[in-house]
C-alpha positions as CSV (number, residue, x, y, z in Angstrom):
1,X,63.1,72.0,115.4
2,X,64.6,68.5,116.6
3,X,68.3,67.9,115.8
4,X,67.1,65.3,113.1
5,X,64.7,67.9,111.9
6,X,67.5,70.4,111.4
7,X,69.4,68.1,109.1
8,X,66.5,67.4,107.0
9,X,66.3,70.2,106.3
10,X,69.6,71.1,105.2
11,X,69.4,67.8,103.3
12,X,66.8,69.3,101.5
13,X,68.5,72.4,101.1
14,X,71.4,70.6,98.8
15,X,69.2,68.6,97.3
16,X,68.0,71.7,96.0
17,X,71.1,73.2,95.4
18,X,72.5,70.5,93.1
19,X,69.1,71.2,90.7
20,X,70.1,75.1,90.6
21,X,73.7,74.2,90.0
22,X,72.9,71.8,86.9
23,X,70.5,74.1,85.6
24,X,71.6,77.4,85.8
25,X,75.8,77.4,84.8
26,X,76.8,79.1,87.6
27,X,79.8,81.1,87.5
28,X,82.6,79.1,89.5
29,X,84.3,79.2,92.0
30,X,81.6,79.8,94.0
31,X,81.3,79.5,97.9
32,X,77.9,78.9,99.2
33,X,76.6,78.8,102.5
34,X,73.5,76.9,104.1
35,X,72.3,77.4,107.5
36,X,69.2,76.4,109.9
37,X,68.1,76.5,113.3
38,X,69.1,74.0,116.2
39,X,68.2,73.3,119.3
40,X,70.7,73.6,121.9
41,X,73.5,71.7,122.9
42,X,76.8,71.3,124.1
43,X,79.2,72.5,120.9
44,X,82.6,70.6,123.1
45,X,80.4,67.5,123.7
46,X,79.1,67.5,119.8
47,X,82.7,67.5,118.8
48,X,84.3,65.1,121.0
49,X,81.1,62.6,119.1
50,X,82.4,63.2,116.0
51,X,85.3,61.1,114.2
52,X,86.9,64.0,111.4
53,X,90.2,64.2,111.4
54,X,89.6,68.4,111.3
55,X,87.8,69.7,114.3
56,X,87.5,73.5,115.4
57,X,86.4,75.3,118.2
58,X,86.3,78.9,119.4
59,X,84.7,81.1,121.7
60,X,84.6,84.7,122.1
61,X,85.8,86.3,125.0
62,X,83.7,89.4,125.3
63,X,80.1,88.0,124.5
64,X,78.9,84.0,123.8
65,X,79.8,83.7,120.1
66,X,81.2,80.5,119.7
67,X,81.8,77.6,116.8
68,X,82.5,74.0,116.9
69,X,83.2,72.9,113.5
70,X,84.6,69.8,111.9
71,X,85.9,69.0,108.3
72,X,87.0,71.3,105.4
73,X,85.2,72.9,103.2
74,X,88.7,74.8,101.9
75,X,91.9,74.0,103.8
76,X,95.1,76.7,103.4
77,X,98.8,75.9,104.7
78,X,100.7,78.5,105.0
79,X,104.3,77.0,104.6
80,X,106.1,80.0,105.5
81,X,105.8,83.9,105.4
82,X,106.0,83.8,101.5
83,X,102.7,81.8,101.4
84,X,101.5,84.2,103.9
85,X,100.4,87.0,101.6
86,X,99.3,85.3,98.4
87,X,97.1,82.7,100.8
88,X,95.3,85.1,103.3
89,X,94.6,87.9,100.6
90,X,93.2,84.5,98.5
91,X,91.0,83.5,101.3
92,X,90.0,87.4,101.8
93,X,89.0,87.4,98.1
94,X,86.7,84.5,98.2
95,X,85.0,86.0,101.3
96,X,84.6,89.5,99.5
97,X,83.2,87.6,96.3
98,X,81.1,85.1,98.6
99,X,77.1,86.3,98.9
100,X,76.5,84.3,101.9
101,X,77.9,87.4,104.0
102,X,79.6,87.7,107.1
103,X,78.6,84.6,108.8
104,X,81.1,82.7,106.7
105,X,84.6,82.4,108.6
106,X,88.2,80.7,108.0
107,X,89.5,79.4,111.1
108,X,93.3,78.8,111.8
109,X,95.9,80.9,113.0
110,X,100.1,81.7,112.9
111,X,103.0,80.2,114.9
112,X,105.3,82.4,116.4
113,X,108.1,82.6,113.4
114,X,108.3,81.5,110.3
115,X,111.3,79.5,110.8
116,X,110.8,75.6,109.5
117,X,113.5,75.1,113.1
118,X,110.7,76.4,115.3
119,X,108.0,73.9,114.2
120,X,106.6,71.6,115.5
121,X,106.5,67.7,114.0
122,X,102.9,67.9,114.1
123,X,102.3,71.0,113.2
124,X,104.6,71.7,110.7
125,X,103.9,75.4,108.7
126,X,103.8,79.0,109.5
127,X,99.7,78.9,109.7
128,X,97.3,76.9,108.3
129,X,93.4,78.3,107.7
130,X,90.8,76.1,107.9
131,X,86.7,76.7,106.1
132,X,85.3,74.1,108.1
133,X,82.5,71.9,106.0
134,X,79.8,71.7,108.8
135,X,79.5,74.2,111.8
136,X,76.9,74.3,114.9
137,X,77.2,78.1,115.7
138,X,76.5,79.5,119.1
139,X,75.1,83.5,117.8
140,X,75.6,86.5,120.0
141,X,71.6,86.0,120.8
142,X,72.6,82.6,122.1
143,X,70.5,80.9,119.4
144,X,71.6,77.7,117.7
145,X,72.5,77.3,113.9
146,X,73.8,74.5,111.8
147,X,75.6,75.7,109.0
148,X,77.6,73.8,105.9
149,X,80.1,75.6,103.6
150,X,80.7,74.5,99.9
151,X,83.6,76.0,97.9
152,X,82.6,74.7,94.6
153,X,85.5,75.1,91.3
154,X,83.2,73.7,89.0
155,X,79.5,72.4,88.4
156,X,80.1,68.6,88.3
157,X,82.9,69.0,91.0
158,X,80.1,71.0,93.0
159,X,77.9,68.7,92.5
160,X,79.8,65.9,94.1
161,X,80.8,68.0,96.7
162,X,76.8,68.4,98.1
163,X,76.4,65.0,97.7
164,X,79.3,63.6,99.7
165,X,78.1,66.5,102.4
166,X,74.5,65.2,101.9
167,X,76.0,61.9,103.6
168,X,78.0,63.6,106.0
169,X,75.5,65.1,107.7
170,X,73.7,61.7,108.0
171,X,76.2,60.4,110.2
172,X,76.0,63.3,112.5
173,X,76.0,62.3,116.0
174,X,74.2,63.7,118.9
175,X,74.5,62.7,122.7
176,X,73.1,63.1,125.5
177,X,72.9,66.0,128.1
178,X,76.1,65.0,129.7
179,X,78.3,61.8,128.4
180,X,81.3,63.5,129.5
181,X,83.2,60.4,131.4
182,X,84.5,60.8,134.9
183,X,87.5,63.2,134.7
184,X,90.3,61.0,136.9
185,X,93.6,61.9,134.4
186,X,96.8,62.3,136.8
187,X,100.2,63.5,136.3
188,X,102.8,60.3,135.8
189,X,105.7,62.7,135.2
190,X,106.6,65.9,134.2
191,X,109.3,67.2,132.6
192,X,110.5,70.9,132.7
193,X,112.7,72.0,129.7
194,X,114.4,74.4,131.7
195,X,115.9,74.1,135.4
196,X,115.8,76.7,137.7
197,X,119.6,77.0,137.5
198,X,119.1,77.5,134.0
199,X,116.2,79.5,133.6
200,X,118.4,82.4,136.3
201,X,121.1,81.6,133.7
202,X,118.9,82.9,130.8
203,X,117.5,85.8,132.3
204,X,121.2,87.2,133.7
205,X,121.5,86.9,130.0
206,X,119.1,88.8,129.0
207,X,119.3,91.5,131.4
208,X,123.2,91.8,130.8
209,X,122.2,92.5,127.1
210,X,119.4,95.3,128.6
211,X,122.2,97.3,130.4
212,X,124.8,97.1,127.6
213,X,121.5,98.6,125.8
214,X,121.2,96.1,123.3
215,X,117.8,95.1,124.0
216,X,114.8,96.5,125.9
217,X,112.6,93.6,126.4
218,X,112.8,90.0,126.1
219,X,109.8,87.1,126.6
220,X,111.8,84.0,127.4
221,X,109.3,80.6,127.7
222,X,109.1,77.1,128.7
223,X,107.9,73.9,128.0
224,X,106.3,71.8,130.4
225,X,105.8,68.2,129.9
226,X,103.2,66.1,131.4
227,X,102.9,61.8,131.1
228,X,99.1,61.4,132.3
229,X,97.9,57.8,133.3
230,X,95.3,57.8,130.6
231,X,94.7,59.3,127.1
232,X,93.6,63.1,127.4
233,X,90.5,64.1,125.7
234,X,91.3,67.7,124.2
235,X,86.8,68.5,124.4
236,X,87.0,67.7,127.9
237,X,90.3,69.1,128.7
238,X,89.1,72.4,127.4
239,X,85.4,72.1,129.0
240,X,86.8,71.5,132.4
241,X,89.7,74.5,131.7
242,X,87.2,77.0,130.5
243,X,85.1,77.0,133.8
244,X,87.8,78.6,135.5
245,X,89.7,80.9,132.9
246,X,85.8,81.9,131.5
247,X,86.9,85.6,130.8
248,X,89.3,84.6,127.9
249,X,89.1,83.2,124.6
250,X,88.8,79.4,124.5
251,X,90.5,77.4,121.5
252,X,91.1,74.3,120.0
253,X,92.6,73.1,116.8
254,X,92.9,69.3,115.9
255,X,94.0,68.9,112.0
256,X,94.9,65.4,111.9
257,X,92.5,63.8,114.4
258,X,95.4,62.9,117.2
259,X,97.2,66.0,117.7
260,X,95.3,68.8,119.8
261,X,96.3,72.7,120.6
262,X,93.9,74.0,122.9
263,X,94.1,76.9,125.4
264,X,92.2,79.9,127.0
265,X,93.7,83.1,126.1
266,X,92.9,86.4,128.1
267,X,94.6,88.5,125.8
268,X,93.3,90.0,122.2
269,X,95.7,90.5,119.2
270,X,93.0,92.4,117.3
271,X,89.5,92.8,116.6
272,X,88.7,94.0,112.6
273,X,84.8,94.8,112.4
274,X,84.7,97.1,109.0
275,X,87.0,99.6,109.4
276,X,87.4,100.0,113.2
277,X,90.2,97.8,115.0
278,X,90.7,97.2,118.6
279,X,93.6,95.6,120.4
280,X,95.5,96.0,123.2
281,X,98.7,96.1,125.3
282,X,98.3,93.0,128.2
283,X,101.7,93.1,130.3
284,X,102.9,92.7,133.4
285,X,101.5,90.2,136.0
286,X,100.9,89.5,139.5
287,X,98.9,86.6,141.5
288,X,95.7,86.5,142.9
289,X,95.3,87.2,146.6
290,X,94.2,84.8,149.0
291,X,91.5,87.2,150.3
292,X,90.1,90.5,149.2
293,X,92.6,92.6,151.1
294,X,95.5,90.2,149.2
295,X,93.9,90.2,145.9
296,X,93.4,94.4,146.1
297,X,97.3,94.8,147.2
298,X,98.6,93.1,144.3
299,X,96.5,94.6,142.2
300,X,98.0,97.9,143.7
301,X,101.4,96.7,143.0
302,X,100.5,95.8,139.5
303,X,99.1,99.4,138.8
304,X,102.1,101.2,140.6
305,X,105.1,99.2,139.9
306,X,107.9,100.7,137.9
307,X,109.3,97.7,136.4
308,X,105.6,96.2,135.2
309,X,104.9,100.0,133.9
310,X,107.7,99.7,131.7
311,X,107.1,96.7,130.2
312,X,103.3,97.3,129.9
313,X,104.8,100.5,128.1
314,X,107.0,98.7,125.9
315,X,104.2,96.8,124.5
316,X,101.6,99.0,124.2
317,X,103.7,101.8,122.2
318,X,105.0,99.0,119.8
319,X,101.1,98.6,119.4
320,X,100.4,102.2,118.8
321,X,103.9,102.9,116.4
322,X,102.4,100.2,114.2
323,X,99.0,100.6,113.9
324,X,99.3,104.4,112.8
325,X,100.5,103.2,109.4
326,X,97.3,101.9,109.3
327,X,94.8,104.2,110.9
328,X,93.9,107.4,110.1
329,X,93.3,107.8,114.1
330,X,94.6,105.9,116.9
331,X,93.2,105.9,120.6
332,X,93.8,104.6,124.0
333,X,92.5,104.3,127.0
334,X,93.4,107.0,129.4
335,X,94.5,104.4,132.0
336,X,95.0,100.9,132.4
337,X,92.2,98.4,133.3
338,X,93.0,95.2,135.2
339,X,92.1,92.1,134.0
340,X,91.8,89.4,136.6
341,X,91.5,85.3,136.2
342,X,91.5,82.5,138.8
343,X,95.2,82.9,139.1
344,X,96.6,85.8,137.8
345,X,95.8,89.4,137.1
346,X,97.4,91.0,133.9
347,X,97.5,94.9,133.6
348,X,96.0,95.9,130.4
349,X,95.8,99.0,128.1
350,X,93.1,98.7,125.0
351,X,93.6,100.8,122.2
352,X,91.2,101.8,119.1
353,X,91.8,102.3,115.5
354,X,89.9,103.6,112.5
355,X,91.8,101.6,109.5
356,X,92.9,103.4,106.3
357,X,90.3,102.5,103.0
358,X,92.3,99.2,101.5
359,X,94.1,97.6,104.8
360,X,93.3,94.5,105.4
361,X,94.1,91.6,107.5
362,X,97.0,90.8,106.3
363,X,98.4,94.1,106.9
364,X,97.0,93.9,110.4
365,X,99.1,90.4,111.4
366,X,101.8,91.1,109.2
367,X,102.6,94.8,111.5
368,X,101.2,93.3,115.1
369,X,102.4,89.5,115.3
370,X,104.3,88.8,117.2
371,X,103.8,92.0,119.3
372,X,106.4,92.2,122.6
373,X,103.9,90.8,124.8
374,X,105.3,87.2,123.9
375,X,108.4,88.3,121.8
376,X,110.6,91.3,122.7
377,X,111.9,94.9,121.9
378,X,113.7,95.2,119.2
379,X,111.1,92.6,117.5
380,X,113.9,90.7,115.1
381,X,116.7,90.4,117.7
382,X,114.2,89.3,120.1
383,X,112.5,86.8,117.9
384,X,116.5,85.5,117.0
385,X,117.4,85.2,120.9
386,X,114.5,83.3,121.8
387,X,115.3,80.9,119.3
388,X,118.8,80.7,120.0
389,X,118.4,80.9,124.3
390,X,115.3,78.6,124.7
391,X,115.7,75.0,124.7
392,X,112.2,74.0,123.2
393,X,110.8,75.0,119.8
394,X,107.5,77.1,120.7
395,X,105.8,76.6,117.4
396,X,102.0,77.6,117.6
397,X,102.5,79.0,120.9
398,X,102.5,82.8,121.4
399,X,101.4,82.7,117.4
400,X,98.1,83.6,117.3
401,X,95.1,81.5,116.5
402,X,91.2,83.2,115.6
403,X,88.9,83.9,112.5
404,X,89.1,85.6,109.1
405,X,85.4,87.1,107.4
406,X,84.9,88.9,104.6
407,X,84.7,92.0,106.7
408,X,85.7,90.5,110.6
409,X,88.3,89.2,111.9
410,X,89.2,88.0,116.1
411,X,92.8,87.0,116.9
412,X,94.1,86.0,119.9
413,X,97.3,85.9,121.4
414,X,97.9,82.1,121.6
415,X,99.0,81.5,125.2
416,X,97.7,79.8,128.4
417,X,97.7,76.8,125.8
418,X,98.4,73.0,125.7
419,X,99.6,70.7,122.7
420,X,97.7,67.4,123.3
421,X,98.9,64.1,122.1
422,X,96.7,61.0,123.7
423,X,98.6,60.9,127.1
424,X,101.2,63.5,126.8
425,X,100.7,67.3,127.7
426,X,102.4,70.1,127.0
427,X,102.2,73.0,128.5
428,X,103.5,76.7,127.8
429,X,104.1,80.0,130.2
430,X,106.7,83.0,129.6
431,X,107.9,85.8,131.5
432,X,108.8,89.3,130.4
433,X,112.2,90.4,130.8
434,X,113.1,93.7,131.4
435,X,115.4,96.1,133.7
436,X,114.6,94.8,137.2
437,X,113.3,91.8,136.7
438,X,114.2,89.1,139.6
439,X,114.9,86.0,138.4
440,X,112.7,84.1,141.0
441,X,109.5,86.2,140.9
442,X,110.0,85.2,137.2
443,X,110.0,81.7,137.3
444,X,107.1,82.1,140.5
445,X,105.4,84.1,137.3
446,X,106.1,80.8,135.1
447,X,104.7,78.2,137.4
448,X,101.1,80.2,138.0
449,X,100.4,80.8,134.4
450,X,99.9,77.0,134.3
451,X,98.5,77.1,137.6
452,X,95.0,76.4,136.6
453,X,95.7,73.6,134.0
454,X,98.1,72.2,136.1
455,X,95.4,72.0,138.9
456,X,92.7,69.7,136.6
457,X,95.4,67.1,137.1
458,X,95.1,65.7,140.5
């Protein structure tokens, strides 16, 4: 089937659909999916044609599931942690009432905290969860799909609703093989929010308040700020960024059609598929080597050093206390793994859990996010230093961004990220703090977690 042919026949499909709403009174609301094949394409080329204010793209880290979606079908704004319940165990309500099945996913995510101070201007809520209105889905077969969503109140507001989408996907646009202009985008200027001074100031901070045993663990951040000589494309950006850092989860969110957050995240909140849950414990980092012999001595370093141990432990036994409210069994790996990207390698430590009968998602974020991995040990005087020490508000970075099914969810952690805005960048890294922690090899730590981003700007 030909790209045109695909929307004919979803054209046809809602043309359709309006007869069997008019004639059958329906019981409302009702979400309804439609879905067909397509040939394939390029989802980050597809969106950068399009010109909706809402655009959405995500792809799986473990297999080649990915979306690229644009408009809402249903838009949720979480304002702050007391919308948090009342919206998410909404959405999950209209999923578990939906009979399209699994296929149909809200995409969004959480900042770190809920505090309005930590916002940012243009992304100004606790989360925000998007159904997006027209989807070309990327299946774990590799096959091609264009899907609509339709979250219909009532028949003649239904109605409506599949005829405005019966001219949406009219204006559809789709490109060639490879329109993707010549990437030439240098830096200007950058602007650190911390100095190195300042930064050793933090962290003798921090460490002071770990020997008067006041604190375990602390994640402090910073905000790097680039001026580029030409407006930033977020689809490019990301396509370029992707082809290095290809074992993580790529992401991007644009809800306003000029402010991007995009990233490639190696590190899993959780996985929900049913009733079994999977995350994992990803601390402690070292740098690639320059060579095999290099590469296989840090990774011997990161496996065997004392201080990376304990902050790898710190996280992944916060992981385990909390999930065992929630599981009526809890595993783990009986060693860590190593998980390497074109920069970094990260020490990791999966664990598994079979979830209680009436846990759901909101359970799962509400006892994982923010886990010590970007926050601290304990969780609440962490979350209150890093507001208080760091200069920069981190809003939607180290929240955690994915999707919510009736039965699925995927979050990420939400760092190795960017907040676009035409030719400004922004850019995020943190470094866990614990007992022995240099200041140097922290900041060193800083610099080549935006290594790789950094590098796409000649």
């Amino acid at each position: 089937m030909t790209y045109q042919g695909a929307i004919s026949q979803l054209d046809l499909n809602l043309s359709r659909l309006i007869q069997r709403i008019q004639a059958s009174g329906a019981a409302f609301p009702r979400l309804v999916r439609l879905e067909t094949p397509l040939p394939p394409l390029d989802q980050l080329v597809w969106l950068m044609l399009q010109e909706d204010a809402v655009k959405v793209f995500w792809s799986a880290r473990d297999h080649p599931y990915a979306i690229a979606a644009i408009g809402s079908a249903d838009d949720r704004t979480l304002a702050d942690s007391a919308a948090f319940d009342s919206q998410l165990k909404h959405i999950q309500e209209l999923l578990v009432g939906a009979q399209e099945g699994p296929s149909v996913r809200y995409f969004g995510g959480l900042s770190f905290s809920d505090s309005a101070s930590s916002h940012w201007p243009e992304f100004p809520y606790y989360g925000r969860f998007v159904l997006p209105l027209i989807e070309i889905v990327r299946s774990h077969d590799e096959h091609y799909t264009l899907a609509c969503n339709l979250l219909m109140t009532t028949a003649t507001q239904g109605s409506r609703a599949c005829a405005e989408l019966r001219q949406r996907l009219k204006d559809l646009r789709f490109g060639t093989a490879n329109p993707w202009p010549r990437w030439r985008s240098r830096v200007v200027h950058r602007q650190d929010s911390l100095a190195p001074i300042q930064w050793r100031h933090l962290v003798q901070q921090v460490l002071d308040l770990e020997r008067a045993n006041q604190l375990k663990k602390l994640v402090l951040s910073r905000e790097v700020t680039l001026e580029i000589d030409t407006a930033v494309s977020p689809w490019q950006l990301l396509n370029n960024w992707r082809r290095y850092d290809n074992h993580c989860f790529s992401f991007a969110l644009q809800f306003d059609g000029t402010h991007s957050f995009v990233g490639c995240s190696p590190e899993r909140l959780f996985q929900m598929q049913g009733l079994m849950l999977n995350s994992e414990a990803v601390a402690g980092t070292v740098c690639r080597g320059a060579d095999r012999n290099e590469d296989a001595g840090n990774e011997d370093l990161l496996r065997n050093d004392p201080k990376i141990a304990r902050e790898n432990t710190l996280v992944r036994e916060y992981i385990r206390h909390h999930l065992h409210p929630l599981c009526r069994h809890v595993y783990l790996d009986e060693s860590p793994s190593v998980l390497k990207l074109e920069r970094v390698q990260h020490l990791r430590h999966r664990l598994y859990g079979e979830l209680r009968q009436g846990i759901g998602i909101v359970d799962i974020l509400r006892a994982l996010h923010p886990t010590p991995a970007v926050g601290g040990v304990p969780k609440g005087l962490a979350i209150d230093l890093i507001q208080e020490l760091e200069p920069h508000n981190r809003g939607w970075y180290s929240g955690t961004v994915g999707y919510i099914g009736s039965h699925t969810a995927d979050f990420a952690v939400a760092i190795r990220c960017a907040r676009l805005q035409e030719d400004r960048v922004r850019l995020y890294s943190g470094a866990g703090i614990v007992a022995g922690s240099q200041p140097q090899a922290e900041w060193q730590e800083l610099e080549s977690k935006i290594g790789t981003i950094l590098s796409l700007f000649h």
